[in-house]
C-alpha positions as CSV (number, residue, x, y, z in Angstrom):
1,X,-16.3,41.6,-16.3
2,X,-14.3,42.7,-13.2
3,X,-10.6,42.7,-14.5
4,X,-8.0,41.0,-12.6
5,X,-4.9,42.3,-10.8
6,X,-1.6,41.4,-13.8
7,X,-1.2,37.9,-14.7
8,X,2.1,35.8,-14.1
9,X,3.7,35.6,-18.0
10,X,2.3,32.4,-19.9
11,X,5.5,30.5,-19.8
12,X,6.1,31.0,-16.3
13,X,2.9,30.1,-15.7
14,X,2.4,26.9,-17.8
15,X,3.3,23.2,-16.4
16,X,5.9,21.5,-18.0
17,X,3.7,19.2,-19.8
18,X,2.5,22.1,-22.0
19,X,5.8,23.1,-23.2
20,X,6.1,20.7,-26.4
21,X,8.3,20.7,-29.1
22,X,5.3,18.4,-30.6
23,X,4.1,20.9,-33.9
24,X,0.3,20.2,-34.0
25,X,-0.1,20.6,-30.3
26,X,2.4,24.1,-30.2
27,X,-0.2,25.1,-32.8
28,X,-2.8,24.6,-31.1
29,X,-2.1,26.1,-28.1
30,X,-1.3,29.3,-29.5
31,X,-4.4,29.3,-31.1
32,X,-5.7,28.7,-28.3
33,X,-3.8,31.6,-26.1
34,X,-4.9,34.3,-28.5
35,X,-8.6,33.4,-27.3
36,X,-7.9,33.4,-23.8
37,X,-10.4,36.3,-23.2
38,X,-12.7,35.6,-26.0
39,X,-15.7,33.8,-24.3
40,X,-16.3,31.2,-27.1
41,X,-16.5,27.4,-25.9
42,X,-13.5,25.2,-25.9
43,X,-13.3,21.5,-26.5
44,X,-10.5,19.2,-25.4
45,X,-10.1,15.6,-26.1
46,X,-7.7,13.4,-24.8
47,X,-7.0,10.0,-23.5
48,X,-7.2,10.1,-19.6
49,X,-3.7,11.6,-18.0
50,X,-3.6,13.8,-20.9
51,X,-3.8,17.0,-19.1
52,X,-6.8,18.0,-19.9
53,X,-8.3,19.1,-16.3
54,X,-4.8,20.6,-15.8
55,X,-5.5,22.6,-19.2
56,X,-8.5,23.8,-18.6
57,X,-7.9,25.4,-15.3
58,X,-4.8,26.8,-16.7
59,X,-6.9,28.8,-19.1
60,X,-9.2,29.8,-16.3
61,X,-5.9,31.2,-14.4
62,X,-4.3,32.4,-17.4
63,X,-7.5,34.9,-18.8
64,X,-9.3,37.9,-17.1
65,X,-11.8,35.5,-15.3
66,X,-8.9,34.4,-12.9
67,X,-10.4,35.6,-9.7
68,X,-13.7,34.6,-10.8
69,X,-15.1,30.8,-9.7
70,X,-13.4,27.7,-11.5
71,X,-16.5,25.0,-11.3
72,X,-15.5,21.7,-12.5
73,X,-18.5,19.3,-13.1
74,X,-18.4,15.4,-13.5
75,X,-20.9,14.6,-16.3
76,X,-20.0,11.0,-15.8
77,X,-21.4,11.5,-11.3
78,X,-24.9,13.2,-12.0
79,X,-27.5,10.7,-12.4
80,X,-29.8,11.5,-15.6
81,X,-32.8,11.6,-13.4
82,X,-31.2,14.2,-11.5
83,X,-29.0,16.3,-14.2
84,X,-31.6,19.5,-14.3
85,X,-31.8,19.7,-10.5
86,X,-28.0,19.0,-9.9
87,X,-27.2,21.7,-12.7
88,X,-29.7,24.3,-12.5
89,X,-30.8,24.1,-9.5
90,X,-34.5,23.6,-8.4
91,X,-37.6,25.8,-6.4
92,X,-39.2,23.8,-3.2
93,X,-41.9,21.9,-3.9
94,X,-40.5,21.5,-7.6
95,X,-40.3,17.5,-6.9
96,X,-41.3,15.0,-4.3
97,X,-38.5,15.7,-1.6
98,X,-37.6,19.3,-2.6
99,X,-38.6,20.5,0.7
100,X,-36.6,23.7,0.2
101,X,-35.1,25.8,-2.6
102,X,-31.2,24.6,-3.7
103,X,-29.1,26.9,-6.0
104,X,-27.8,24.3,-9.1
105,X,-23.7,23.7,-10.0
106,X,-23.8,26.3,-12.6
107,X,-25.3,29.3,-10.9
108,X,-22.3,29.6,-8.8
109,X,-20.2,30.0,-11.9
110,X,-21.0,34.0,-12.3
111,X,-18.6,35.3,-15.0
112,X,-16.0,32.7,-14.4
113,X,-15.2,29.1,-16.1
114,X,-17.7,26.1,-16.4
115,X,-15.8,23.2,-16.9
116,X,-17.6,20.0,-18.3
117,X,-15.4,17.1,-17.6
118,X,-16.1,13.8,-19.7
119,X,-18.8,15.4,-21.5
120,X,-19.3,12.2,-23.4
121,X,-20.9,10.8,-20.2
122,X,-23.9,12.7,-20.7
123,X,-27.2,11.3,-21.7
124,X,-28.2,11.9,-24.9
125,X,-31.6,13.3,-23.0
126,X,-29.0,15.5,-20.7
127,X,-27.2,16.8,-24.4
128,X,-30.1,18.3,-25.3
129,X,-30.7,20.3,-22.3
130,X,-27.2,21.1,-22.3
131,X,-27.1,22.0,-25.8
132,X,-30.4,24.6,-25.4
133,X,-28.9,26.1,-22.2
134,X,-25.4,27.2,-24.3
135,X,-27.5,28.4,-27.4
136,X,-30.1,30.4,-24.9
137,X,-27.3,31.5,-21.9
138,X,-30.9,31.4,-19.8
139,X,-30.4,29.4,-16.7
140,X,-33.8,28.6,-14.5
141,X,-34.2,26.2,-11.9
142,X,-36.6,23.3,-12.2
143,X,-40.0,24.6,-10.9
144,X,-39.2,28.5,-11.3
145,X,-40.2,31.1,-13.2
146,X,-36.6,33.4,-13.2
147,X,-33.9,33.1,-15.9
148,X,-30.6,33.7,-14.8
149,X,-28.6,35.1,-18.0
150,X,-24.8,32.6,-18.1
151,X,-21.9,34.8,-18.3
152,X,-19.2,32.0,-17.3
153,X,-17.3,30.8,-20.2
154,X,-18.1,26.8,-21.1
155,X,-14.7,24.5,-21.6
156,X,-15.4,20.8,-21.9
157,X,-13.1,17.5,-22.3
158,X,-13.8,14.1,-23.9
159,X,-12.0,11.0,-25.6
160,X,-10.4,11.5,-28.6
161,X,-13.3,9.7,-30.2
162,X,-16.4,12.2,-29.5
163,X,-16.2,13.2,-33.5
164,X,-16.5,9.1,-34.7
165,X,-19.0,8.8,-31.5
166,X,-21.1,11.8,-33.3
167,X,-21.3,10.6,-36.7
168,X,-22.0,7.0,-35.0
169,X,-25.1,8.9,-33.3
170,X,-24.0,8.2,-29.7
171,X,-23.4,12.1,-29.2
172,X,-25.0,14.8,-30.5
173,X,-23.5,16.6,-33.5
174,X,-25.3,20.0,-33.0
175,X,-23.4,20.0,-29.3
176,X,-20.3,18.8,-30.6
177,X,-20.5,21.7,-33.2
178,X,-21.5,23.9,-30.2
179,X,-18.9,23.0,-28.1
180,X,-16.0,22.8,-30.5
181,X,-15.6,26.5,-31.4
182,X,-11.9,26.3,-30.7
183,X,-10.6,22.6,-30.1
184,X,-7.4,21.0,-28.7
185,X,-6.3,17.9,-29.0
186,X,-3.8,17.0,-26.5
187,X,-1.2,13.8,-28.2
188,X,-0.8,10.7,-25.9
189,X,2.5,10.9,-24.3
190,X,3.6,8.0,-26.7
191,X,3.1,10.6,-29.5
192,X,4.9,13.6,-27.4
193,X,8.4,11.0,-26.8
194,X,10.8,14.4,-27.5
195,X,9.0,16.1,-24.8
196,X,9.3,13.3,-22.2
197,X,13.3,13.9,-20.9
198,X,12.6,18.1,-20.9
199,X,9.5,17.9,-18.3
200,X,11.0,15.4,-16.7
201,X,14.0,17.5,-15.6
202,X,11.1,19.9,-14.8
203,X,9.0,18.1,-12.5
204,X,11.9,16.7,-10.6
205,X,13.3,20.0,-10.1
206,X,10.2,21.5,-9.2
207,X,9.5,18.5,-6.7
208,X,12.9,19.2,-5.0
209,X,15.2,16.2,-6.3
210,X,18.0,16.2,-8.4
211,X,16.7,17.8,-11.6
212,X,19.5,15.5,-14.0
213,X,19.1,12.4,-15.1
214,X,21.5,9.9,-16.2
215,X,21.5,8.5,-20.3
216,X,20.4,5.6,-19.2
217,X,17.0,6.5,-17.1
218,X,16.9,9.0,-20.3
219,X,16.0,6.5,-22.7
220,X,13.9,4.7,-20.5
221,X,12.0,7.3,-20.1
222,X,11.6,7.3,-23.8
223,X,11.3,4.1,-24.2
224,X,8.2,3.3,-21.5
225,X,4.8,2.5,-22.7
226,X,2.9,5.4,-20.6
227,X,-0.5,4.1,-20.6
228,X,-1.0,6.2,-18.0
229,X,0.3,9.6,-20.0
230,X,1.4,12.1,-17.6
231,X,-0.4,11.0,-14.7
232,X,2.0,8.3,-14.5
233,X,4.8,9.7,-15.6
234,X,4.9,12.5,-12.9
235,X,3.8,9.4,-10.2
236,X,7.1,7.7,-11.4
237,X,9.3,10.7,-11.2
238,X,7.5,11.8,-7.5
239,X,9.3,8.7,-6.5
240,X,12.7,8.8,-8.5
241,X,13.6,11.9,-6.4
242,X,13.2,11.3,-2.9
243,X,14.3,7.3,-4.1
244,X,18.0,9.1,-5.7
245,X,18.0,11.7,-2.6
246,X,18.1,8.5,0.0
247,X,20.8,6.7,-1.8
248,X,22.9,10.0,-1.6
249,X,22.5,10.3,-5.7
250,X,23.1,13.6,-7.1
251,X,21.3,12.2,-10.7
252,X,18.5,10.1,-10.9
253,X,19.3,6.2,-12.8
254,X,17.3,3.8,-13.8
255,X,17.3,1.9,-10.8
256,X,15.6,5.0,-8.9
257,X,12.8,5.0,-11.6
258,X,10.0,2.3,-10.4
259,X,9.1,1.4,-14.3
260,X,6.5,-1.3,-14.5
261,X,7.7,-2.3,-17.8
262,X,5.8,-4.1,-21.2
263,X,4.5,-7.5,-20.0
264,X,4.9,-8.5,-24.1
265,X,8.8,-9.1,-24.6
266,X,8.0,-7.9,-28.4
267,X,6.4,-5.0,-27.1
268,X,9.5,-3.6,-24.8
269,X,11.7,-4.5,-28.1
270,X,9.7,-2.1,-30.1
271,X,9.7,0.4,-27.4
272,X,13.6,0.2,-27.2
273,X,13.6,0.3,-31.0
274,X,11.5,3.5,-30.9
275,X,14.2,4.9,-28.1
276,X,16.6,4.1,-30.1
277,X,19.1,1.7,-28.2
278,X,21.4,-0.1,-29.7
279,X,22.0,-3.9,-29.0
280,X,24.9,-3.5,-27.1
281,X,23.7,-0.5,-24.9
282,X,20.6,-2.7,-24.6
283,X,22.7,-5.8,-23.7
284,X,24.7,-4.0,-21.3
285,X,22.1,-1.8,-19.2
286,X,20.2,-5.3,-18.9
287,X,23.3,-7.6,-17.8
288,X,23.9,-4.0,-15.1
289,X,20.4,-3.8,-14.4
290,X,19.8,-7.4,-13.1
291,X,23.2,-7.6,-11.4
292,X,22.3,-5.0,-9.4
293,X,18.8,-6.9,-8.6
294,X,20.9,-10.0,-7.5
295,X,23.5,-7.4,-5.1
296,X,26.3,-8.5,-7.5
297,X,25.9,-12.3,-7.6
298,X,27.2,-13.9,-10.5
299,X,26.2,-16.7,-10.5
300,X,22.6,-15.7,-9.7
301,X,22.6,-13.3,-12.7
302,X,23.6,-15.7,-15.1
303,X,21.2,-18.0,-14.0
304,X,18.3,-15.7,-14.7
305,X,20.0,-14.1,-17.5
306,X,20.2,-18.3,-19.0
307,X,23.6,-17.9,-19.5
308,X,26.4,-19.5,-18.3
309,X,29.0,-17.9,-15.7
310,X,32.1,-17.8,-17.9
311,X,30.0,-15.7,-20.5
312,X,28.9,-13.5,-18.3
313,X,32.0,-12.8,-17.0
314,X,33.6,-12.3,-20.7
315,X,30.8,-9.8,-21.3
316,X,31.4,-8.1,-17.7
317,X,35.6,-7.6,-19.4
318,X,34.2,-6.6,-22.9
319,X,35.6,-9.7,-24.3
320,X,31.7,-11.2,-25.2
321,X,29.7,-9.9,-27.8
């Protein structure tokens, strides 16, 4: 394998999403940088906006295959009919319509980094050609006689799930088995809360904004549902910035953060139990939050607030409880 020119150090080189002070991911992931050269098969399974397209071609960048081809492949696009011709290529006259030869997604791999993106997607018909091709490492196009040996090192990424969807018989376990030689599970951002303040600063400051945030958009950072995992935690901050930077802020608040919060009232309590707020600090940031939405009206904020004027007022001079 043709050796690269030296590597950027692995924490310079890492997004902010993989620095964690989560234990069983950390512990993956160095098991998982002391095979960075090996050429064994990596699994990754996630919930989507995980970071696990982001993972895999960090490894790619990371190892001696660097200036080598990355070649990310959709299971989930290629139609079953088509899976052998889109993958390995095919010889004209193979099929009705192959009028001419056409080189398949993974011969342009060479010794670089096949990445199988929602691998669960495949057929169970397409598993078992995919699960021949990684025991063989012979490649050959549909109607040709030439193997091609594989050198390119296989990482693929599925739902958390793929081991229950195995022993349920909807996915192979012999290609599970194959493809799980070294497995990372990447946490939900729900389940990664500690790391949530700490890459946010990051990906603010490497967008360009102010890279401080106040307490407040702090523990509603914490406190947010994130469905959407990072994915929609970096779309969220991507705004903050250039949202603080207009309004002259030199720290990023709540109000610059556009949070679409729990539709379930219980379900935004539990959140802000899990962030830790206390009533009043809760009390307070809300009575701040939707004066600021009525420009200071009083009377308007009480009404929405179902309170009356005078107690709003008591609670604005710390007199309410």
């Amino acid at each position: 394998m043709r050796r690269t020119p030296p590597r950027r150090s692995r924490a310079d080189a890492s997004p902010p999403i993989f620095a964690t002070r989560h234990r069983g991911l950390a512990e993956e992931l160095r098991r998982l940088g002391r095979s960075l050269d090996s050429g064994v098969t990596i699994l990754l399974l996630g919930d989507p906006g995980t970071g696990k397209d982001r993972l895999a071609r960090l490894l790619h960048e990371l190892s001696a295959r660097a200036a080598e081809p990355f070649v990310k492949i959709d299971m989930g696009a290629l139609a079953d009919d088509l899976l052998e011709s889109e993958l390995f290529g095919h010889e004209k006259g193979a099929f009705t319509g192959a009028v001419a030869g056409k080189p398949g997604l993974l011969e342009g791999a060479g010794e670089g980094t096949i990445y199988l993106d929602r691998i669960d997607a495949l057929s169970l018909r397409g598993q078992g050609k995919l699960l021949r091709l990684l025991e063989e490492r012979n490649l050959r196009r549909v109607g040709g006689t030439r193997s091609t040996l594989i050198r390119a090192r296989f990482v693929a990424s599925g739902p958390p799930n793929l081991p229950q969807r195995a022993r349920s018989g909807l996915f192979r376990e012999d290609l599970l088995y194959r493809l799980a030689v070294i497995t990372v599970r990447l946490p939900s951002l729900t389940d990664r809360r500690a790391d949530i303040v700490p890459a946010s600063r990051a990906i603010l400051r490497a967008a360009g904004g102010p890279g401080r945030l106040t307490p407040a958009a702090e523990a509603a950072l914490r406190a947010h549902p994130w469905r959407g995992n990072w994915r929609e935690l970096e779309n969220v901050l991507l705004r903050a910035g250039p949202e603080a930077r207009s309004r002259g802020a030199a720290t990023v608040d709540v109000s610059h953060l556009a949070l679409v919060g729990p539709s379930d009232p219980e379900e935004l309590v539990r959140a802000a139990i899990r962030a830790g707020w206390t009533l009043r600090a809760l009390t307070d940031s809300y009575i701040t939050l939707v004066l600021d939405e009525c420009g200071g009206n009083v009377a308007e904020a009480a009404r929405r607030l179902g309170v009356a004027r005078k107690t709003l007022y008591e609670r604005r001079r710390g007199v309410g409880s």
